[in-house]
C-alpha positions, 0 to 999 in steps of 0.5 A: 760584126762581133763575137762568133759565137755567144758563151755558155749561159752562166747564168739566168740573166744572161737568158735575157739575150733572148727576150723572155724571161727563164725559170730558175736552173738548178745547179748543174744545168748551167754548165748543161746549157753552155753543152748545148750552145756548142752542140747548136754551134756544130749542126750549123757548121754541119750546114754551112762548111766554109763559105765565104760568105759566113762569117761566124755563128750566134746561138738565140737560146728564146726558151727553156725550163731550166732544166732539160728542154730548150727553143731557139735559133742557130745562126751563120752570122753572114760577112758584112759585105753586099750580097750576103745573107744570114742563114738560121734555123729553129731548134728543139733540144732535150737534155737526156743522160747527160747530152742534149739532143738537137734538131733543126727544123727541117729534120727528122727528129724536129717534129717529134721533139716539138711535140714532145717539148713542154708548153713553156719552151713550144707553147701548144698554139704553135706546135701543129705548125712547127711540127709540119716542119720535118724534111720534105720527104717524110711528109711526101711518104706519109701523104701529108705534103708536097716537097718545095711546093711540088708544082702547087705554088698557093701560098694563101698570103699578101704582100707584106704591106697594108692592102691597097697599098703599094710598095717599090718593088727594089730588088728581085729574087736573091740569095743562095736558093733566089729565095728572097726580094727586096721591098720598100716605101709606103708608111714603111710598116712591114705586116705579117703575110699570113696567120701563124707564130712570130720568132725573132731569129737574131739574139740581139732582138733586132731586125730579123722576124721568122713567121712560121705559117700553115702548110709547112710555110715560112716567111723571113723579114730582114733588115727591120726596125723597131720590130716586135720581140714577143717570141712564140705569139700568135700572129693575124695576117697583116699584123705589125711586125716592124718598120723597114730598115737597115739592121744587120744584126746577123750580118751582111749589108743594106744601103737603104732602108727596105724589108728583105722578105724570104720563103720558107718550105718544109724548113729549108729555103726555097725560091720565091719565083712563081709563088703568089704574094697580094695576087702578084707572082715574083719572077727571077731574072738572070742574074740576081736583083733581076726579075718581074712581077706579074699580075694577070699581064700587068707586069713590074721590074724591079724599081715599079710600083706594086698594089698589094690586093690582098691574099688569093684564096686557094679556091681563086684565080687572077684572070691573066690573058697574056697580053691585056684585054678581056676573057670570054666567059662561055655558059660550059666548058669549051669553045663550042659552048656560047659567049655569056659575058666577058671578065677583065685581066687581073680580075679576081675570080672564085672557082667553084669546080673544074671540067675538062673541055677545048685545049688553050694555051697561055703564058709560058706555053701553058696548054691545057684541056682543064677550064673552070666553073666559076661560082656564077655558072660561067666557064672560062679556060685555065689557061688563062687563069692563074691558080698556082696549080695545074690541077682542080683547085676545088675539085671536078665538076 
């Protein structure tokens, strides 16, 4: 699949392996940028060890000031064999007495070194979001975020595809952590699941996006083509980034064009079961590939159709009666209160604050005493209502 590593920069117009342009080095900075390739190289080997499933490393230097500051990628390029996948991160690097200091996201020094890092290597719109991408257990102990979701499993994002759309839903969650599903068909373009900052991980500018979102999130898009190269732009929710593909620029395999889409959190892979995506829940099975969907009771395997209904709010739920029909609505919060209405399963509903009230049970043995308010004045029981938490999603009645 190539060489395993990228040489020294030697020169400014090798930078155009990046896809942006460079300012001018001066002279011994040159021989500075080759240390920094092999400094990057080392923390991946740090990462990875021997797998088999790697085959070789590849350094994306996307920013620098010529001088002492660099952005990019490290990638363990994955064997080209059915099954595996490339592993990258972001990094930030600063040259200082002669060293370059590297931290991957996900580490401690990396939201520091962000905030440090002049505008022309982390372009000030997206550092807040990069800078949210220390290790899970700083944030934990400075109050600022739960690790690997921490039973709040809201993400704010679509699928990713255009609303109203559906998509086949080809393969389940896969890969080392179950991070990752596999998506086809549509009009094929692939669109960004929620705001935040565009990367384009592979050097080859092919094939692999990283959208670096709020709330320590991270969304992969894998196998693209024709996908946009503009390295640090601020991207909308559902804005283009690439039609599916076959690419394998970073390795691995595909043998039909399709997006491999993969979650992030606090810079590490994490499984993309029980998340939302456009009002769906993905749901690994038992082996890799395997798995369901889930919308209120409607319920897909892999090779189903999927609607995708947009985004869910954080102040929303999906009705989910486990098992179809309708849930009654009550005027408070409890089944000693009277019916006033009824809501349809898979209906989207807005919570205006939560109670406690009469214990139910859902999916998955889901018991609890919590119901909500809806904006309506109605009450129905959480329970049956799915919010990606346990907890008030917009505070106590």
């Amino acid at each position: 699949m190539g060489r395993s590593r990228i040489p020294a920069l030697v020169s400014v117009g090798l930078a155009v392996l990046a896809g942006l342009l460079v300012p001018a080095a001066q002279a011994g900075a040159e021989a500075a940028t080759g240390d920094l390739t092999s400094a990057v190289v080392a923390k991946i080997g740090e990462k990875t060890g021997t797998r088999p499933d790697l085959a070789g490393t590849e350094v994306n230097v996307m920013r620098t000031d010529g001088a002492d500051w660099a952005f990019g990628a490290g990638i363990a390029k994955a064997a080209a064999v059915e099954g595996a996948y490339p592993e990258g991160w972001l990094f930030v690097a600063h040259l200082e007495n002669k060293e370059w200091t590297v931290a991957f996201e996900g580490e401690p020094g990396f939201p520091s070194l962000t905030a440090a890092a002049p505008a022309s290597v982390v372009p000030d719109t997206a550092k807040p979001d990069l800078a949210a991408l220390g290790p899970a257990e700083a944030k934990v102990a400075t109050g600022d975020a739960k690790p690997l979701a921490g039973g709040d499993f809201r993400t704010g994002m679509r699928l990713p595809w255009a609303v109203g759309q559906s998509w086949r839903y080809t393969g389940g969650p896969h890969g080392a952590s179950r991070q990752s599903v596999d998506l086809a068909g549509g009009d094929g373009r692939v669109l960004a699941a929620r705001a935040g900052t565009v990367f384009v991980m592979c050097s080859s500018q092919r094939g692999w996006l990283r959208v670096v979102h709020d709330r320590g999130y991270q969304t992969d898009y894998y196998h693209l083509h024709n996908n946009r190269t503009d390295n640090g732009a601020a991207v909308a929710e559902g804005a283009f980034l690439g039609n599916i593909g076959v690419d394998v620029s970073c390795g691995g395999s595909a043998t039909g064009p399709h997006v491999h889409f993969s979650l992030r959190q606090n810079g590490v892979n994490v499984a993309i079961g029980s998340h939302n995506f456009g009002k769906w829940q993905f749901y690994a099975g038992s082996a890799e590939y395997q798995g369901t969907a889930l919308h209120g009771s409607t319920q897909v395997g892999t090779g189903g159709s999927m609607n995708n209904f947009g985004a869910l709010g954080f102040t929303q739920g999906i009705v989910d009666t486990n098992g179809g029909g309708v849930l009654n609505r009550r005027s408070g919060p409890g089944t000693n209160f009277g019916i006033v209405g009824t809501v349809a399963d898979g209906a989207t509903v807005t919570i205006a604050c939560s109670a406690d009230g009469t214990s139910h049970t859902g999916r998955f043995s889901y018991t609890t005493t919590l119901w909500n308010r809806l904006t309506d004045g109605t009450w129905i029981s959480d329970a049956y209502t799915w919010t990606g938490t346990g907890n008030p999603v917009n505070g106590r009645c």
